[in-house]
C-alpha positions in Angstrom: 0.0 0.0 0.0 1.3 3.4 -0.9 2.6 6.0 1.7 -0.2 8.8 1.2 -2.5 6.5 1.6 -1.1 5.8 5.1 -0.9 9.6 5.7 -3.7 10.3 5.1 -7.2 10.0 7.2 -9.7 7.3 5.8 -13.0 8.8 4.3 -15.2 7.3 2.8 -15.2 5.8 -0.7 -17.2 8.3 -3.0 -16.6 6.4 -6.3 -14.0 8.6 -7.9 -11.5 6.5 -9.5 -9.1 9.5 -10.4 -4.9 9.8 -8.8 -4.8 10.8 -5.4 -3.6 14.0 -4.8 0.1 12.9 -3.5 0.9 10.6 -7.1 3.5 11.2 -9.2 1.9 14.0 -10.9 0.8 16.7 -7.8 0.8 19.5 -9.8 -1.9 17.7 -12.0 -4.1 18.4 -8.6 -2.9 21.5 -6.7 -0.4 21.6 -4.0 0.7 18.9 -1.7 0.2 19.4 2.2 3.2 20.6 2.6 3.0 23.3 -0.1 -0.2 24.5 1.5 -0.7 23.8 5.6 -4.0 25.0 5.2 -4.8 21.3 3.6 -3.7 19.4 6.8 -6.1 22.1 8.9 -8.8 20.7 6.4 -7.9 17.3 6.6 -8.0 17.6 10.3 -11.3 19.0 10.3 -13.0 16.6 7.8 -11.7 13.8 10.8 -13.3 15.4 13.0 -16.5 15.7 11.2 -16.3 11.5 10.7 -15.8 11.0 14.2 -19.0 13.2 15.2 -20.7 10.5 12.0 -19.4 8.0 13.9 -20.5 9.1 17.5 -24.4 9.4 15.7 -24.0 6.0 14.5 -23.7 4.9 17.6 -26.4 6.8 19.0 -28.3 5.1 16.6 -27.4 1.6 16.8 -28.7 2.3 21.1 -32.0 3.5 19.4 -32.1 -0.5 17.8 -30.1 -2.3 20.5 -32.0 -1.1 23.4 -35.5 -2.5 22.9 -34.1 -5.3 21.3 -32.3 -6.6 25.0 -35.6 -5.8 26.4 -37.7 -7.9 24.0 -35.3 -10.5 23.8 -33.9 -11.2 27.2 -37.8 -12.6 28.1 -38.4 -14.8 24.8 -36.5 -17.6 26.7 -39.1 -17.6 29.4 -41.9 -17.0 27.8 -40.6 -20.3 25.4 -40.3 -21.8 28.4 -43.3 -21.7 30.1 -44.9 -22.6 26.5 -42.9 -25.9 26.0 -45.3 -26.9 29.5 -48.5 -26.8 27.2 -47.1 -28.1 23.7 -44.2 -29.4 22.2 -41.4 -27.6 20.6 -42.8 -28.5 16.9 -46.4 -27.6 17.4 -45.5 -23.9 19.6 -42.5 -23.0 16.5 -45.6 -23.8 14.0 -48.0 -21.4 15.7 -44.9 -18.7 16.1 -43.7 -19.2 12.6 -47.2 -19.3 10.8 -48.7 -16.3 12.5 -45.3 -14.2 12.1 -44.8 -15.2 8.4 -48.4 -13.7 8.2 -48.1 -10.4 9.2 -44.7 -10.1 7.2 -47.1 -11.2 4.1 -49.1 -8.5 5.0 -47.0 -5.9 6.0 -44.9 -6.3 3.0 -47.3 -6.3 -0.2 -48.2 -9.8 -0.2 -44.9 -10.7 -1.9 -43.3 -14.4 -0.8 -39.5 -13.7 -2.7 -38.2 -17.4 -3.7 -34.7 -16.7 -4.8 -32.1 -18.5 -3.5 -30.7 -15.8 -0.5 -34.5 -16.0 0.7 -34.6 -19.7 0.7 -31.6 -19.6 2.4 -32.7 -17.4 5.3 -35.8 -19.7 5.7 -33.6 -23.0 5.6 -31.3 -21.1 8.4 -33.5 -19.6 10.0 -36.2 -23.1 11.0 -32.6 -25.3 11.5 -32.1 -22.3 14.3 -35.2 -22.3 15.8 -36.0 -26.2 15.8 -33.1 -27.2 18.1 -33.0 -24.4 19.9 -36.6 -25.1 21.0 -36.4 -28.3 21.7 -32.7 -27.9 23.5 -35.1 -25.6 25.8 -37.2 -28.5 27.4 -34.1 -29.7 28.9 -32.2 -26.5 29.6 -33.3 -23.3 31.9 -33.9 -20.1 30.1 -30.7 -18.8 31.6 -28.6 -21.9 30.3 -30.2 -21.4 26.7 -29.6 -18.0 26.4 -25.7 -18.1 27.5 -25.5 -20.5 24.8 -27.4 -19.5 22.1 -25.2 -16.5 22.5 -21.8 -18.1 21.7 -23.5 -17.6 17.9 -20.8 -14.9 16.9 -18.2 -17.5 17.1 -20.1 -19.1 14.7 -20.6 -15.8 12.5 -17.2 -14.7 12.2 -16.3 -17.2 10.4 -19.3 -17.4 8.2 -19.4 -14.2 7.4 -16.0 -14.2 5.9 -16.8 -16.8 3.6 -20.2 -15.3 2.6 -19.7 -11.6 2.7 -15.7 -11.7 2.7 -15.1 -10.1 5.9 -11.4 -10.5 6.4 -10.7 -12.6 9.4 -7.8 -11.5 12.1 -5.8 -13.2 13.8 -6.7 -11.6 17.1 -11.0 -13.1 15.8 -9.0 -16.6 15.9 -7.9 -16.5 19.3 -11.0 -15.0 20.7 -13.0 -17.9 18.5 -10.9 -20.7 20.6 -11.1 -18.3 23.7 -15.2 -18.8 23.7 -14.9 -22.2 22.6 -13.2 -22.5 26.1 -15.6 -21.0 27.6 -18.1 -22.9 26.2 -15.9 -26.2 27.2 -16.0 -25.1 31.1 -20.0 -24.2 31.0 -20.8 -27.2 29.6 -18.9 -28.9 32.7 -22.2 -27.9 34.6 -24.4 -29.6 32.0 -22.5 -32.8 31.3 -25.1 -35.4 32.9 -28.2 -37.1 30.6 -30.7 -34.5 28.9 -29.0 -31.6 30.0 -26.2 -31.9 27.8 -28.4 -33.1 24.7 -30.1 -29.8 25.8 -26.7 -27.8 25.4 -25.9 -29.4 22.2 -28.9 -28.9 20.1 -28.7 -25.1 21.7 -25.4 -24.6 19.6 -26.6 -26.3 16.5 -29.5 -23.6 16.5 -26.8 -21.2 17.7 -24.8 -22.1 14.4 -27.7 -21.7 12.2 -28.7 -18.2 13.9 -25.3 -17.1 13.2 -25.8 -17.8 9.6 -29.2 -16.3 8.7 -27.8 -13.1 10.7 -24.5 -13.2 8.2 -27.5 -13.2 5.7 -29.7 -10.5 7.0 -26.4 -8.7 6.1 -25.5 -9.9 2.9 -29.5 -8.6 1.9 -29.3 -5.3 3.8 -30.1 -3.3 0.2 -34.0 -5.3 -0.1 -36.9 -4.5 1.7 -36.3 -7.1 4.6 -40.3 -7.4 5.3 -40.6 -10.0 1.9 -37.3 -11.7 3.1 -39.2 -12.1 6.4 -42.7 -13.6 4.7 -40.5 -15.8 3.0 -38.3 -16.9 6.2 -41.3 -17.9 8.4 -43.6 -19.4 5.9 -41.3 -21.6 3.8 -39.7 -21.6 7.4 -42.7 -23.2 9.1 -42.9 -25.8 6.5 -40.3 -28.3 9.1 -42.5 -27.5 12.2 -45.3 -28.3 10.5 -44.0 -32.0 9.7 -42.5 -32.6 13.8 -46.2 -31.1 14.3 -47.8 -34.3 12.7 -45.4 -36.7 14.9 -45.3 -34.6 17.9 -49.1 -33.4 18.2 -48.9 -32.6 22.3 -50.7 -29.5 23.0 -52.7 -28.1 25.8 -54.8 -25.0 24.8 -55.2 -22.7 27.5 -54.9 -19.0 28.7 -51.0 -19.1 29.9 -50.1 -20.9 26.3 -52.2 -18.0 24.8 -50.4 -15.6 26.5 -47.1 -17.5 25.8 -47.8 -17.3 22.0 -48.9 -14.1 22.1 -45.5 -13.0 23.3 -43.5 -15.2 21.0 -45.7 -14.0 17.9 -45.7 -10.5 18.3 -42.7 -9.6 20.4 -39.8 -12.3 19.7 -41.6 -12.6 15.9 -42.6 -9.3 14.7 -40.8 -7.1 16.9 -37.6 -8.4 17.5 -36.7 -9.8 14.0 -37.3 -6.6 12.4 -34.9 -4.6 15.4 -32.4 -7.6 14.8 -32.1 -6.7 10.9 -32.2 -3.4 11.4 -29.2 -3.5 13.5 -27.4 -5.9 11.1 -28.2 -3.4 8.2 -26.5 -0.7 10.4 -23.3 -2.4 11.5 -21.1 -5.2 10.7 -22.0 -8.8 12.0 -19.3 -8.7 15.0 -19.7 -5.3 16.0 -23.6 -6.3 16.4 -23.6 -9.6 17.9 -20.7 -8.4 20.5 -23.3 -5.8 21.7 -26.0 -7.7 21.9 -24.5 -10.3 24.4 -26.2 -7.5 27.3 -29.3 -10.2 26.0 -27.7 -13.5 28.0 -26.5 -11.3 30.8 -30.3 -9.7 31.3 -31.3 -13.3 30.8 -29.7 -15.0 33.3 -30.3 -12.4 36.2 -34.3 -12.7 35.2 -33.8 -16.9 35.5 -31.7 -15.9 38.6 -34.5 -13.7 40.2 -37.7 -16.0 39.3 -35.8 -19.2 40.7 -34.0 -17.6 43.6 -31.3 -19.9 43.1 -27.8 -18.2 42.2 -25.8 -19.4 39.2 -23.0 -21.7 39.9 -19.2 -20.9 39.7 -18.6 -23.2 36.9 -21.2 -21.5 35.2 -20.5 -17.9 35.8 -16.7 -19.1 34.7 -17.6 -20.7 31.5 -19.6 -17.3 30.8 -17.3 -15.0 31.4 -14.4 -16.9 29.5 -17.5 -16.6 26.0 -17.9 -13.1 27.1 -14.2 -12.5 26.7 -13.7 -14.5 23.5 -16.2 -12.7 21.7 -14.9 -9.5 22.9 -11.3 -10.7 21.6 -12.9 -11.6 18.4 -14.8 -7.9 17.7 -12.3 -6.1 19.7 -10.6 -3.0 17.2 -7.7 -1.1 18.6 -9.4 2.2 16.6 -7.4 1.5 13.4 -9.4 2.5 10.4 -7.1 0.9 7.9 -8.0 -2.4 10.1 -11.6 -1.5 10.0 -11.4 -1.0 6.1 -9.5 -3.9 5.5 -11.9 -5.9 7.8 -15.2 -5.4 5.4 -13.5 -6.4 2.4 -15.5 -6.5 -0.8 -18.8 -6.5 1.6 -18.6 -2.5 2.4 -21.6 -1.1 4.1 -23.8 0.0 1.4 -25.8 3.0 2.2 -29.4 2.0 2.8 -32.3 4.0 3.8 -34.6 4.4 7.0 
């Protein structure tokens, strides 16, 4: 890479294709910086203009994040309390059918059937499947901890789907939460509980990929993409439905539902893409891990029985792993290099 490049502060890319100022040929383009100080005052300034862009952004992304950790750190008990009235195929089935719905609806009665779409909806029900049934053997707390290891997962997905470039300081903090993950699972390593634990990292996997996705379709109307994921998305439930049939109607499963459907459905997937569409995949998922924390002290409250040390070990080594993983040290040529071919494209709303 050439030295003005390295001089100079990153802005951002505004499709002009012509020399930069400090080739071979200056006079082509005016004076250098050091023929006219007045061009380093201006540089200096136009900095300072990104980081107040970058301080909005942030602003925000809390605008997103914020409701989203109050939605989201209660779907595990709500799901929960559910599983008591009807079994994991037949509660996805009502979430998924109702939610693919209103998305059908909401978004001009269009179903998209291309591949990406299909692909979100094959995700998305391979997510939601095992993570659901994982939760009849696991506690709301247990599941959520887990289910957020899914940027460990990401990283390394996104890369090969969106070419984020992959550091070596994302490696170490990918084998740091798979540590973590090791020790917390010391707590669950007897019968169903560790089926439990499993299955909630197979739907963690899958989450982590429909969220690289999410990204990947940030320029389309997500509200098609979401018809698309819960009714093709539905189409597994439906069959476990047929073989697993258990269900109990009554008012706590209505209210179960209810929650599940228009909170962690409607509400929460469209706050989850919307914060994908706004930030890279590590950034996002690193700040959404205040979801297991909130999680965890709910479970910790309702059951009045503290989490054990093994546990809180095993969490805190993820916690650190992930934050190895999405950690930046402020370097913008990092953060450029780190998009790849997959920069942000400017999208609207």
């Amino acid at each position: 890479m050439s030295g003005w490049y390295q001089a100079c502060p990153v802005v951002r890319d505004t499709g002009d294709r012509r020399a930069p100022p400090f080739s071979e040929e200056p006079k082509e383009f005016g004076p250098t910086i050091e023929q006219n100080p007045s061009g380093l005052e201006a540089a200096r300034a136009q900095d300072s203009v990104l980081q107040n862009q970058t301080r909005f952004s942030n602003a925000a992304l809390a605008k997103w994040l914020i409701p989203y950790v109050l939605v989201a750190s209660l779907q595990y008990q709500f799901t929960k309390d559910g599983l008591n009235y009807s079994s994991p195929f037949v509660l996805m089935t009502f979430r998924y059918i109702f939610v693919g719905i209103i998305f059908y609806f909401l978004g001009g009665r269009k179903i998209p059937l291309d591949r990406d779409a299909l692909l979100v909806a094959a995700f998305s029900s391979a997510s939601t499947l095992p993570w659901a049934i994982g939760l009849n053997y696991v506690s709301p707390g247990d599941s959520a901890i887990l289910s957020y290891t899914m940027p460990i997962f990401s990283i390394p997905i996104a890369m090969m789907v969106i070419k984020e470039k992959v550091f070596p300081r994302e490696l170490l903090g990918a084998l740091t939460g798979f540590g973590g993950v090791i020790v917390f699972s010391l707590t669950l390593s007897h019968g169903s509980q560790l089926l439990g634990a499993s299955l909630t990292l197979v739907g963690a996997l899958f989450w982590g990929a429909y969220s690289v996705y999410y990204r990947k379709l940030r320029s389309r109307n997500p509200i098609p993409i979401f018809a698309t994921q819960f009714l093709v998305g539905s189409i597994p439930g439906v069959i476990g439905s047929l073989l697993y049939p258990q269900l109990s109607p009554g008012i706590n499963l209505l209210v179960d539902v209810a929650y599940i459907v228009l909170f962690t459905g409607v509400v929460q997937f469209i706050l989850w893409n919307g914060l994908l569409r706004r930030g890279r995949v590590g950034r996002i998922t690193t700040l959404a891990f205040a979801v297991p924390a909130t999680t965890i002290l709910t479970d910790s409250i309702r059951s009045l029985v503290p989490p054990s040390s093994l546990a809180v070990l095993g969490g805190i080594v993820m916690f650190v792993g992930i934050f190895i993983s999405n950690w930046s040290r402020g370097d913008s040529r990092e953060t450029e290099q780190s998009t790849g071919s997959s920069a942000p494209e400017k999208t609207r709303g």
